[in-house]
N, C-alpha and C positions, 0 to 999 in steps of 0.2 A: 464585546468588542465588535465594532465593525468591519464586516467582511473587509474590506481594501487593507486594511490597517491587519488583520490575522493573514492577508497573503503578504505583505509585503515584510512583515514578522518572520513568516516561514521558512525553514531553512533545511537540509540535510543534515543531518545529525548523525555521529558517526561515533559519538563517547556518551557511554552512558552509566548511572549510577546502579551500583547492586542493590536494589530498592525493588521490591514486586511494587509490580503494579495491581492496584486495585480494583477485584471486579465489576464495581460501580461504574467504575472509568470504560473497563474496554467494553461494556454492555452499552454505555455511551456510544461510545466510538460506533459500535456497530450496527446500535441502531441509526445512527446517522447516513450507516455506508447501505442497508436494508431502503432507506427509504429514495438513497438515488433514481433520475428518471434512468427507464431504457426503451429500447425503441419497442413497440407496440404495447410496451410496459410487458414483456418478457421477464424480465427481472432472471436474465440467465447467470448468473453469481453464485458461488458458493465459499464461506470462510472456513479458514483452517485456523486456530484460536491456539496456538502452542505453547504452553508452559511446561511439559514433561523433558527434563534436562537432557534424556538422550535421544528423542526425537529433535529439539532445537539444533542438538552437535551434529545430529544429522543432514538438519536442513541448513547450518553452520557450513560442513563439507561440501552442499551445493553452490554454495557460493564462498572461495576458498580467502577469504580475508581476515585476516587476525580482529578485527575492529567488530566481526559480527558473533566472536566465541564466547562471551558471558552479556548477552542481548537479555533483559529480563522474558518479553516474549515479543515473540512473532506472529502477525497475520497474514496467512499467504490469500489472496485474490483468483478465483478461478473461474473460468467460464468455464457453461455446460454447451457445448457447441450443437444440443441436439431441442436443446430449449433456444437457444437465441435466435431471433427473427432475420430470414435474410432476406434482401430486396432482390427484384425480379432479374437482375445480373448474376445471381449468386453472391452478392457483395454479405460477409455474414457481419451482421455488427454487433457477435459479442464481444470482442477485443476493446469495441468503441465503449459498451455497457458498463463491463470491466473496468474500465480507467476511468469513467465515470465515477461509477465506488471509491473505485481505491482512490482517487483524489479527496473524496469526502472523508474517506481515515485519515489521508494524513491533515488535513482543515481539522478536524475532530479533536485526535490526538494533540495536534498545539492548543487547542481552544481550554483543553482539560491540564494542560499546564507537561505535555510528556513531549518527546522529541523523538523523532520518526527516519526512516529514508525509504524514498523508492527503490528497492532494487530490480531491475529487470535482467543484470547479464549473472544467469547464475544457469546449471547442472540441470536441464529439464527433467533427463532419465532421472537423474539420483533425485531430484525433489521428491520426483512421481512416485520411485519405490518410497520415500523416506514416509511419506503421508498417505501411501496404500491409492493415489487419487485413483478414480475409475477413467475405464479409455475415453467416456464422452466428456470428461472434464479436461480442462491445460490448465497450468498456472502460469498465472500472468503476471505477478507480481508478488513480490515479499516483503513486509513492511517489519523493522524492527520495530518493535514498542518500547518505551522507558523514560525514565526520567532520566533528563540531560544532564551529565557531567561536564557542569562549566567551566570548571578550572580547567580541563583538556580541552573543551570545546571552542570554537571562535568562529562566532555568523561568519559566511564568506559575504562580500559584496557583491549582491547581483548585478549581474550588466545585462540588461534588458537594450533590445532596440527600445529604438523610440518609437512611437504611437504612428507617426505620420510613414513609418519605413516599413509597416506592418499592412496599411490600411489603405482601401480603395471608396472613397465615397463616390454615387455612382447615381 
């Protein structure tokens, strides 16, 4: 599929089927998300790969929405903030690194036929306990993994500005 045509496909997904997912697929996905640029090519990332059903309720509880409680699995997104490269301000760009990846899961993840969401507002403390992270790492994001349940599910309509209300040619 051409990239234009897989973003404009992509959607939040938020029903999903009781169906494991195969790990042919998220080894996909991940090396998709491994091979991300980052800045001086730090590659400060680390995944969390979750299929153990009471660590999921766990990271479920961090983020408290009925829609993420039978999630086949989860990859959570983390920076190592002692690996990531920061410019001469202190500006540190793993967060930038970080969403680098994690955008390439969820491209991945649809490309391989499963349906995703970003979540970013969820429980720091409780993730952190949930998946033991160490203090140089954050999590930045959590992706459900799974095949889409379409009967509940229904693309929303993206409303995008337009091109010209985004852009300065110069």
């Amino acid at each position: 599929m051409k990239l234009l045509k897989l973003i404009e496909n992509r959607y939040s997904v938020r029903n999903y089927l009781p169906k494991a997912v195969e790990d042919e697929k998220l080894n996909y996905i991940l090396e998709c998300a491994r091979l991300a640029p980052s800045a001086c090519n730090k590659q400060p990332w680390f995944f969390y790969v979750v299929t153990d059903e009471n660590t999921k309720k766990a990271i479920a509880g961090s983020y408290d929405r009925p829609w993420v409680q039978n999630v086949p699995v989860f990859i959570v997104v983390c920076k190592d903030s002692e690996a990531s490269w920061k410019r001469a301000d202190g500006k540190d760009s793993g967060d930038i690194d970080a969403a680098i990846t994690a955008e390439h899961i969820c491209l991945a993840a649809d490309e391989t036929g499963l349906g995703t969401c970003w979540i970013c507002n969820f429980d720091l403390e409780r993730l952190t306990k949930a998946l033991a992270i160490p203090a140089n790492m954050e999590a930045i994001a959590i992706f459900p993994i799974g095949y889409v349940d379409e009967e509940k599910s229904k693309k929303p309509q993206k409303n995008r500005k337009a091109l010209d209300e985004i852009t300065k040619w110069i």
